[in-house]
Biotite code that builds the C-alpha atoms (Angstrom):
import biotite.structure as struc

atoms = struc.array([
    struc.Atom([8.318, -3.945, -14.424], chain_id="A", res_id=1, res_name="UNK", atom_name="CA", element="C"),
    struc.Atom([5.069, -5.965, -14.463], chain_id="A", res_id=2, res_name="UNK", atom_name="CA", element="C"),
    struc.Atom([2.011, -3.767, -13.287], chain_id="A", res_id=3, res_name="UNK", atom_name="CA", element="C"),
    struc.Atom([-1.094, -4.916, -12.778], chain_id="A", res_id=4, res_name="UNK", atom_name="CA", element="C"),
    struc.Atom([-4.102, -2.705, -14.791], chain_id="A", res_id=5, res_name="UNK", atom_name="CA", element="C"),
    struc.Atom([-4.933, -0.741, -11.479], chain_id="A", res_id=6, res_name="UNK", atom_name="CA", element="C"),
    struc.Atom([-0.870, 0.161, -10.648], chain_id="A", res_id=7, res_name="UNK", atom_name="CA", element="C"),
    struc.Atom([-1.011, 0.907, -14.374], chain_id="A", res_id=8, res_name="UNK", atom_name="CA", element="C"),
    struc.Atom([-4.094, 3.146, -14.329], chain_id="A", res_id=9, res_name="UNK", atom_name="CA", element="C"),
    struc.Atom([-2.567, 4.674, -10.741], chain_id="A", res_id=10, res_name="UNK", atom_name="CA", element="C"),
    struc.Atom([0.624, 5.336, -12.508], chain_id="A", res_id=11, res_name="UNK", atom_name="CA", element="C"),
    struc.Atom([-0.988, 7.236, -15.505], chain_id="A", res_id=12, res_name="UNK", atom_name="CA", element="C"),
    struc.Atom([-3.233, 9.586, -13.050], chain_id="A", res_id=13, res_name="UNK", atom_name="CA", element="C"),
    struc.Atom([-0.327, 10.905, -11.224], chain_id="A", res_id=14, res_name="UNK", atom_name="CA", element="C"),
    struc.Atom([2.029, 11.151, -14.053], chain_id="A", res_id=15, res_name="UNK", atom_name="CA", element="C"),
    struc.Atom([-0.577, 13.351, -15.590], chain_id="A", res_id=16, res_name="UNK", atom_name="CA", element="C"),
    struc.Atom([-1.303, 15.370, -12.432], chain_id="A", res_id=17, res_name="UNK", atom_name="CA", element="C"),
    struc.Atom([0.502, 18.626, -12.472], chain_id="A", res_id=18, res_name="UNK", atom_name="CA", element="C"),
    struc.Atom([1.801, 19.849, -9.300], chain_id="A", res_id=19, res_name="UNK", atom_name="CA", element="C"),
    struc.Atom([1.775, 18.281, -5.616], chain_id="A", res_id=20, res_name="UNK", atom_name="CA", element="C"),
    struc.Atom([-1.563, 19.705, -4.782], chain_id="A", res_id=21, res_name="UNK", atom_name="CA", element="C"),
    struc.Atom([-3.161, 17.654, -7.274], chain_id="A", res_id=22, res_name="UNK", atom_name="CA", element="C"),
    struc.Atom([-1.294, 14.862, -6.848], chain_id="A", res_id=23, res_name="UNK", atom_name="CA", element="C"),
    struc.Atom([-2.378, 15.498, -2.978], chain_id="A", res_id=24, res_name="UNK", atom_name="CA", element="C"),
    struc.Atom([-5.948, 15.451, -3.785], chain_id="A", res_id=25, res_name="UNK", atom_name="CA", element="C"),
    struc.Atom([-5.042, 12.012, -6.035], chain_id="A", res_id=26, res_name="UNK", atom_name="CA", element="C"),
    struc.Atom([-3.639, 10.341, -3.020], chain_id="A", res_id=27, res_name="UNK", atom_name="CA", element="C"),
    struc.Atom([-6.796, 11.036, -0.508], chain_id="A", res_id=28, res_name="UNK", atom_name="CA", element="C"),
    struc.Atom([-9.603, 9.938, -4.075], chain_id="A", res_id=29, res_name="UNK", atom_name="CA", element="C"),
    struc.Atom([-6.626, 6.607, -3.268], chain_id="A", res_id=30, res_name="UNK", atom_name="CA", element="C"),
    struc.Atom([-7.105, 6.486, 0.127], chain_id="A", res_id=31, res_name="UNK", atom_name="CA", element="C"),
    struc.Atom([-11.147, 6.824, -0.184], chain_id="A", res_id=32, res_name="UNK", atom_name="CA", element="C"),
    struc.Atom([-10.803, 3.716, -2.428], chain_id="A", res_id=33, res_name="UNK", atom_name="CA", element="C"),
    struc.Atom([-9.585, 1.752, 0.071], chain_id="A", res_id=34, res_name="UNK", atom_name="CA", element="C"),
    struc.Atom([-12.453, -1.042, 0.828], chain_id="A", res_id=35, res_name="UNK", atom_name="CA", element="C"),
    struc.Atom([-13.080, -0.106, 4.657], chain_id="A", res_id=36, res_name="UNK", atom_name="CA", element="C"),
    struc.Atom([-11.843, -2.565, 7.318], chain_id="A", res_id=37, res_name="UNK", atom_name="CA", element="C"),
    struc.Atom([-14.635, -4.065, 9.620], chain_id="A", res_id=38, res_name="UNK", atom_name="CA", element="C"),
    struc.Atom([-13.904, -4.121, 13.109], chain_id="A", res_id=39, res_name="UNK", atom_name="CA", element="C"),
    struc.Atom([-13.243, -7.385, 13.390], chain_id="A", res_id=40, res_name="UNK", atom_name="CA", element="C"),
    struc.Atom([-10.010, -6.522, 11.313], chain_id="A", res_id=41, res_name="UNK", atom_name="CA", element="C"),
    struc.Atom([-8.709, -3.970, 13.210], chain_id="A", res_id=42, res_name="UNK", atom_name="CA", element="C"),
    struc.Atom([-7.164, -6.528, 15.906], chain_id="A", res_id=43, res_name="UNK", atom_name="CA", element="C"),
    struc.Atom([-3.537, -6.500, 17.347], chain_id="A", res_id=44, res_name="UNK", atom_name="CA", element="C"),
    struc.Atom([-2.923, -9.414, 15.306], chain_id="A", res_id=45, res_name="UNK", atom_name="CA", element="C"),
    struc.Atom([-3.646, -7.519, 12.254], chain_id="A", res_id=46, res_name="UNK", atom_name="CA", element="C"),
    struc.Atom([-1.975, -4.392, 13.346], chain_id="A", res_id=47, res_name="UNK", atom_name="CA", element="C"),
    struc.Atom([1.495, -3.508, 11.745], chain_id="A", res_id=48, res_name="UNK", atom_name="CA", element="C"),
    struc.Atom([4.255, -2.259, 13.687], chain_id="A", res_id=49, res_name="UNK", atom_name="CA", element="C"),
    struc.Atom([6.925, 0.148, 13.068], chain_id="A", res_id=50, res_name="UNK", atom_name="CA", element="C"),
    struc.Atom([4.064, 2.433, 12.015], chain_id="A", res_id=51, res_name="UNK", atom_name="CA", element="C"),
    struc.Atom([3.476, 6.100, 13.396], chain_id="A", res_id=52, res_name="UNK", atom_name="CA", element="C"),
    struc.Atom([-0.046, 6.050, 12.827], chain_id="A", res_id=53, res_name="UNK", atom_name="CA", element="C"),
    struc.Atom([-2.253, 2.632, 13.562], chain_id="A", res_id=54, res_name="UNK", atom_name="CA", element="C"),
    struc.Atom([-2.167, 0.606, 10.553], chain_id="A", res_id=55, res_name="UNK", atom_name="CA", element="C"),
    struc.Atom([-4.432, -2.674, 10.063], chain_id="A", res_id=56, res_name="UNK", atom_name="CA", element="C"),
    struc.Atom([-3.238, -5.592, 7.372], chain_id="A", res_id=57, res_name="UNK", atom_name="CA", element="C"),
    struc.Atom([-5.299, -8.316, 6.636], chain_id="A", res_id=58, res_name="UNK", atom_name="CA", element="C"),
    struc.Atom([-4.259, -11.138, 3.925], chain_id="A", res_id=59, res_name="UNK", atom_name="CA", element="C"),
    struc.Atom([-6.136, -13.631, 2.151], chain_id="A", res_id=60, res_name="UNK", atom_name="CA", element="C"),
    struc.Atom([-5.234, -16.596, 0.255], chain_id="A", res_id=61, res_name="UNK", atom_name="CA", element="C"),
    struc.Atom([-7.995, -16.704, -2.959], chain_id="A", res_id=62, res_name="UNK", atom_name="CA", element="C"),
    struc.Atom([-6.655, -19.210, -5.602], chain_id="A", res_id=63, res_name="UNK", atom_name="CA", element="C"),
    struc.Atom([-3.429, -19.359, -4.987], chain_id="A", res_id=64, res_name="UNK", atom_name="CA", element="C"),
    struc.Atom([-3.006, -15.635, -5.358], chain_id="A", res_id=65, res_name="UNK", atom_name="CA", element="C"),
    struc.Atom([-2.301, -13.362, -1.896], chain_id="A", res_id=66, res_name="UNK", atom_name="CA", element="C"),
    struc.Atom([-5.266, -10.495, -1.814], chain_id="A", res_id=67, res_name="UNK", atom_name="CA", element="C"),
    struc.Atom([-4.489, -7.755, 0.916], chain_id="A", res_id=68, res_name="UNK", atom_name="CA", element="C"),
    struc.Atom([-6.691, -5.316, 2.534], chain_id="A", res_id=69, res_name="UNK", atom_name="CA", element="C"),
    struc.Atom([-5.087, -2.502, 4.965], chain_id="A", res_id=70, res_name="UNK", atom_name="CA", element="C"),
    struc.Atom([-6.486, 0.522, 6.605], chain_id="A", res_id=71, res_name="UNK", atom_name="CA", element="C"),
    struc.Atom([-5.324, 3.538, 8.643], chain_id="A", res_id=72, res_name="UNK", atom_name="CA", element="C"),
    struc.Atom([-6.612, 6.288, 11.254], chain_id="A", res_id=73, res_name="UNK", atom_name="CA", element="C"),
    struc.Atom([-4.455, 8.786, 9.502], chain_id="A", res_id=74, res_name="UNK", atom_name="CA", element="C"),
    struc.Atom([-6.068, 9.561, 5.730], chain_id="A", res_id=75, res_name="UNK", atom_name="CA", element="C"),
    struc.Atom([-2.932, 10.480, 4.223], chain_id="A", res_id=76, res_name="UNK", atom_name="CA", element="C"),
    struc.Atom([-1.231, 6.873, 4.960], chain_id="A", res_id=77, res_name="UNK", atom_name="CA", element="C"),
    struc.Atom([-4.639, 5.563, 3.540], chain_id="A", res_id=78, res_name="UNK", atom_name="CA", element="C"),
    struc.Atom([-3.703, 6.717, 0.207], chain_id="A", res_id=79, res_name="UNK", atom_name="CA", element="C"),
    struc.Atom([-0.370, 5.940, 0.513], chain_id="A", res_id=80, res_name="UNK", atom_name="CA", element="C"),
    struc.Atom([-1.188, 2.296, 1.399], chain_id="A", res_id=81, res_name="UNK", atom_name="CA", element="C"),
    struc.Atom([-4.103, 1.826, -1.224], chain_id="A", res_id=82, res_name="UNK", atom_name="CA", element="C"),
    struc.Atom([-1.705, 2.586, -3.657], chain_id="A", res_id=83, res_name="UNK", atom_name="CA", element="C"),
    struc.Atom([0.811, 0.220, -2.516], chain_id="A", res_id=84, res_name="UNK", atom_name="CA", element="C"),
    struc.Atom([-1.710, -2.589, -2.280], chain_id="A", res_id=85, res_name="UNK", atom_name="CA", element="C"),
    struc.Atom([-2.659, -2.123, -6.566], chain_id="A", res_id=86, res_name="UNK", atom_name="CA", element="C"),
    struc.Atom([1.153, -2.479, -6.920], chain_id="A", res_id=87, res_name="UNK", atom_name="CA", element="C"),
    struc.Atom([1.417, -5.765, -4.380], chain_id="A", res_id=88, res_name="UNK", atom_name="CA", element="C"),
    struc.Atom([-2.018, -7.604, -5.508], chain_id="A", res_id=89, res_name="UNK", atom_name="CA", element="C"),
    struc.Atom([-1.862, -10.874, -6.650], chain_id="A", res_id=90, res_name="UNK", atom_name="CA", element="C"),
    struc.Atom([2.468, -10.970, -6.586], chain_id="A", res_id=91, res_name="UNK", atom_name="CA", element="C"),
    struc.Atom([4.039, -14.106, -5.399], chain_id="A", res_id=92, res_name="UNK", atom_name="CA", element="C"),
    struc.Atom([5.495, -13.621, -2.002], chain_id="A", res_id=93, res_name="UNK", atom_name="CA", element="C"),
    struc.Atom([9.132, -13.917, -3.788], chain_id="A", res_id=94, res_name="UNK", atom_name="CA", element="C"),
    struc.Atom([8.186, -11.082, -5.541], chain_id="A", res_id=95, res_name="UNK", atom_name="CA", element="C"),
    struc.Atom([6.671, -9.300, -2.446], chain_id="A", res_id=96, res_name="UNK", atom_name="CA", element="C"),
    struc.Atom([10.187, -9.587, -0.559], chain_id="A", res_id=97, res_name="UNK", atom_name="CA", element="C"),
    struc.Atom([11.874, -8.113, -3.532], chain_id="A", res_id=98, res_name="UNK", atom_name="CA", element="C"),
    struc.Atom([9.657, -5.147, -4.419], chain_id="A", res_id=99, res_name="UNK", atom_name="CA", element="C"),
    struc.Atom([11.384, -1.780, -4.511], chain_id="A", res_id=100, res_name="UNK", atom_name="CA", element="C"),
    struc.Atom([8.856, -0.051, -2.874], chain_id="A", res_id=101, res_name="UNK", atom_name="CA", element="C"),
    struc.Atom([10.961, 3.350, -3.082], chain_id="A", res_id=102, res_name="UNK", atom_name="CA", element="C"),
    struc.Atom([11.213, 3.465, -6.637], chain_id="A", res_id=103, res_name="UNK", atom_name="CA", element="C"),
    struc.Atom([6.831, 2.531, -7.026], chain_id="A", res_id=104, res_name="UNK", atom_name="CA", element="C"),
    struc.Atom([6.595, 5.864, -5.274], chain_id="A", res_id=105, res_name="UNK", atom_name="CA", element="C"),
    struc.Atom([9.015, 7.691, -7.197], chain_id="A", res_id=106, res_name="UNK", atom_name="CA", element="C"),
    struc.Atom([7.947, 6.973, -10.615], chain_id="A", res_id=107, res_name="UNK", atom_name="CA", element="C"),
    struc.Atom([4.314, 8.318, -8.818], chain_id="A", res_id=108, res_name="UNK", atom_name="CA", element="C"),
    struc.Atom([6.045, 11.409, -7.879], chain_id="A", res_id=109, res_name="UNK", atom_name="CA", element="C"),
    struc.Atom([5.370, 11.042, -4.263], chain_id="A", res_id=110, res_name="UNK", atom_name="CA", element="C"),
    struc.Atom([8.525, 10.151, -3.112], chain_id="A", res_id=111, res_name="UNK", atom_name="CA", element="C"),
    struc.Atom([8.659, 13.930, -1.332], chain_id="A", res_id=112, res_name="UNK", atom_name="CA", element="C"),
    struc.Atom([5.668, 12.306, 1.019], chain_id="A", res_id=113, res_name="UNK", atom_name="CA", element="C"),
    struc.Atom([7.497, 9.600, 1.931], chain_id="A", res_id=114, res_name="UNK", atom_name="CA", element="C"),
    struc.Atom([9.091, 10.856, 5.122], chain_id="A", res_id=115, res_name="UNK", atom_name="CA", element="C"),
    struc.Atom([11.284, 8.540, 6.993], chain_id="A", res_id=116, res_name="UNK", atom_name="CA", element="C"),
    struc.Atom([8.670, 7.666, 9.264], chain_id="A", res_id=117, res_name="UNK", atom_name="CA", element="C"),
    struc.Atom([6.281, 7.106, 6.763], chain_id="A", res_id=118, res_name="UNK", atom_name="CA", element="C"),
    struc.Atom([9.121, 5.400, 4.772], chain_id="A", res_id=119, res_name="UNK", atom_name="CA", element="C"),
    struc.Atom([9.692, 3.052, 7.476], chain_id="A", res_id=120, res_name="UNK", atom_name="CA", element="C"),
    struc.Atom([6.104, 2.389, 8.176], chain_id="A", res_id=121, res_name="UNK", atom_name="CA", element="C"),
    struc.Atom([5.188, 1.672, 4.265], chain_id="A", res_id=122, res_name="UNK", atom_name="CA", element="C"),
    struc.Atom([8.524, -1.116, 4.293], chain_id="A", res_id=123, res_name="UNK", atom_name="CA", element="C"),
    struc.Atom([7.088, -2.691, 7.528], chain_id="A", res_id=124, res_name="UNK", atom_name="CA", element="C"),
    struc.Atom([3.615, -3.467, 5.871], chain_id="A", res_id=125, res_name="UNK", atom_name="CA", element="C"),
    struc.Atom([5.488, -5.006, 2.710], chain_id="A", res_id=126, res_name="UNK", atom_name="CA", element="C"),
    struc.Atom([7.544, -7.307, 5.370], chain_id="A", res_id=127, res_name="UNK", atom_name="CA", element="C"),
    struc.Atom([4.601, -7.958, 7.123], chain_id="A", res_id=128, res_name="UNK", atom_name="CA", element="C"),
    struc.Atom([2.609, -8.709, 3.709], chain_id="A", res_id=129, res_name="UNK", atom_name="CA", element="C"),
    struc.Atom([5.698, -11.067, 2.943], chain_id="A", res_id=130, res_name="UNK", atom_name="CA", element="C"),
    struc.Atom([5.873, -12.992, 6.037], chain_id="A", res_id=131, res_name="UNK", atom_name="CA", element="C"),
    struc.Atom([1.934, -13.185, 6.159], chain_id="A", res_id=132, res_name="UNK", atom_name="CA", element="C"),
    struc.Atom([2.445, -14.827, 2.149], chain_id="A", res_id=133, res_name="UNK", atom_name="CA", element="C"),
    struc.Atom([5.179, -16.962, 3.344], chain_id="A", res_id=134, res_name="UNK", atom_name="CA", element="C"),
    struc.Atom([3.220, -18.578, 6.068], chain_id="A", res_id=135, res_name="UNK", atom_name="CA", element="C"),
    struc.Atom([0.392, -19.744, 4.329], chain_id="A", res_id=136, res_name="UNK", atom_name="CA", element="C"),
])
């Protein structure tokens, strides 16, 4: 599997965290990471469905590579979704549409948080980030 040097450096902290409650606190340091959506992002057009909680996506073409920015209202998605955009960034949208998104969050221990709401929610941003790649 070909991580990037943030999925890498994500995958290291929580392999090294002992415990869910640390691995907790790792997710919400994740979700404070997340570069905070203006306003202006958090349209309906940017909004992705299927979610529980309100979820923004917003992608942008920079040199040929796909960069994605997402945010939440709900601060344990936040982490869940920063950490799914270190995995995504800069992946072809091939790639995108064939990312085992289940498996990312088992090797990072989480997969007890993934819920099948949350589940569902998490695969509907990666279609949405794949459809959004294969339009432009």
């Amino acid at each position: 599997m070909n991580l990037s040097p943030e999925a890498s450096q994500a995958l290291e902290a929580f392999e090294q965290a002992r415990g869910w409650e640390q691995r907790a606190r790792l997710l919400m340091q994740w979700g404070d990471r997340l570069e905070p959506l203006g306003d202006s992002d958090k349209t309906e057009t940017n909004r992705v469905h299927g979610c529980e909680s309100l979820v923004w996506l917003v992608a942008v073409q920079d040199d040929g590579q796909w960069r994605f920015k997402a945010g939440s209202d709900a601060r344990m998605l936040r982490g869940l979704l920063a950490l799914l955009l270190v995995r995504v960034q800069g992946l072809a949208s091939d790639q995108l549409a064939a990312l085992d998104l289940s498996a990312w969050f088992t090797q990072l221990g989480l997969e007890r948080q993934l819920s099948p709401s949350r589940s569902n929610g998490l695969h509907a941003v990666l279609l949405r980030m794949a459809e959004l790649a294969t339009q432009g």
